[in-house]
N, C-alpha and C positions, 0 to 999 in steps of 0.2 A: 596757309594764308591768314587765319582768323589766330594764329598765335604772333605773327607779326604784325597783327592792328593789335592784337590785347598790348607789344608790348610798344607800340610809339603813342597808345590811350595811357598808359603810364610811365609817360615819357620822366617826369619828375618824382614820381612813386618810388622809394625808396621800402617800404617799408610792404608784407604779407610775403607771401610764396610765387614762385618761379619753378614753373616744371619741367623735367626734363624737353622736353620734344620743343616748349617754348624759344629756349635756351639753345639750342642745336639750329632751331631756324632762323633764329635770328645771328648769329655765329657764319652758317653759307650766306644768308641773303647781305650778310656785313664785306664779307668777303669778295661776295660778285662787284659790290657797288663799290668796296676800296680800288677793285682791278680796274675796274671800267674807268670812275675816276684818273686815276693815273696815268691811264690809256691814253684818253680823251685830253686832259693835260700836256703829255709828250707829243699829240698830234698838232697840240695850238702851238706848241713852242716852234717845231719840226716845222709846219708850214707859216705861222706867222713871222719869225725870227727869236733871234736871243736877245731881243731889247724886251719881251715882253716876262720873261722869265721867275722873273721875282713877281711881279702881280700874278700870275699863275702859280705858281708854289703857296702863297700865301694863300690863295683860292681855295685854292686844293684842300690846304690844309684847314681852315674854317670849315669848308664842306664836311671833310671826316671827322672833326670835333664835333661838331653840333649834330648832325644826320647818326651819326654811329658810336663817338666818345662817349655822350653824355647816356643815351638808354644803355649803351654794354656796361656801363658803371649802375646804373638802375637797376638795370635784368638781374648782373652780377651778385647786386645785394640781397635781394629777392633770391633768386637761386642759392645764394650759402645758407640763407634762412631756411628752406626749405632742406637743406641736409642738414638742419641742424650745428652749424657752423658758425662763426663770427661774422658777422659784416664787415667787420675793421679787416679780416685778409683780401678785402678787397685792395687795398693799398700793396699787394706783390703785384699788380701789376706794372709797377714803375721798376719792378727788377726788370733791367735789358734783358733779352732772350727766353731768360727764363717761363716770363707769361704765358710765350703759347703754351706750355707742358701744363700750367695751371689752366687755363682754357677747357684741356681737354679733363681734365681731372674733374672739373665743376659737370663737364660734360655726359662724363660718363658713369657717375656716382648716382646712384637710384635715392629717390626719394624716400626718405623714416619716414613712419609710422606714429613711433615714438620715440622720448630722446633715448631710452636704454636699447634700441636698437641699434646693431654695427653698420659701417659704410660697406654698402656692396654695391657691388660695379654690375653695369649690365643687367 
């Protein structure tokens, strides 16, 4: 819990380290709240009608921008800093499908030491 306050306290924080465990919690806790969302969404359309459908999608989507776009691009920067990594591969995530593979990569690469140390996983 106290790594998902660390990262919506640096919500705008681009810049220091991201460690593993932070990064993974906030990664489920992104995931429960995209499902639920969209959930909750398909229930207003379902029971209010399809006149409403467009202000809902747009809802929706504001919500996951701001609540989850913007820190998983923060985290993100922070966590490649922390393996030692560029910040700028931040930008594969506008590859379609691709990203989740990168997701889990950022995920599961253990944090250097130093920078002559290799990427190890786990």
């Amino acid at each position: 819990m106290k790594e998902l306050l660390l990262t919506y306290e640096n919500f705008f924080n681009f810049e220091g380290v991201a460690k593993r465990k932070e990064f993974i919690t906030f990664c489920i806790f992104g995931y429960i709240v995209a499902t639920l969302t969209v959930l909750i969404s398909v229930l207003i359309v379902l029971f209010i009608g399809e006149s409403v459908i467009v202000s809902v999608l747009i809802g929706t989507i504001m919500v996951l921008i701001i609540f989850l776009g913007i820190p998983l691009l923060s985290l993100s920067c922070r966590r490649l800093r922390d393996i030692s990594l560029s910040p700028y591969l931040v930008f594969l995530y506008l590859i379609p499908i691709r990203n989740v593979f990168i997701l889990v990569f950022y995920a599961l690469v253990r944090s250097r030491e130093n920078e002559s140390d290799e990427l190890k996983f786990f």
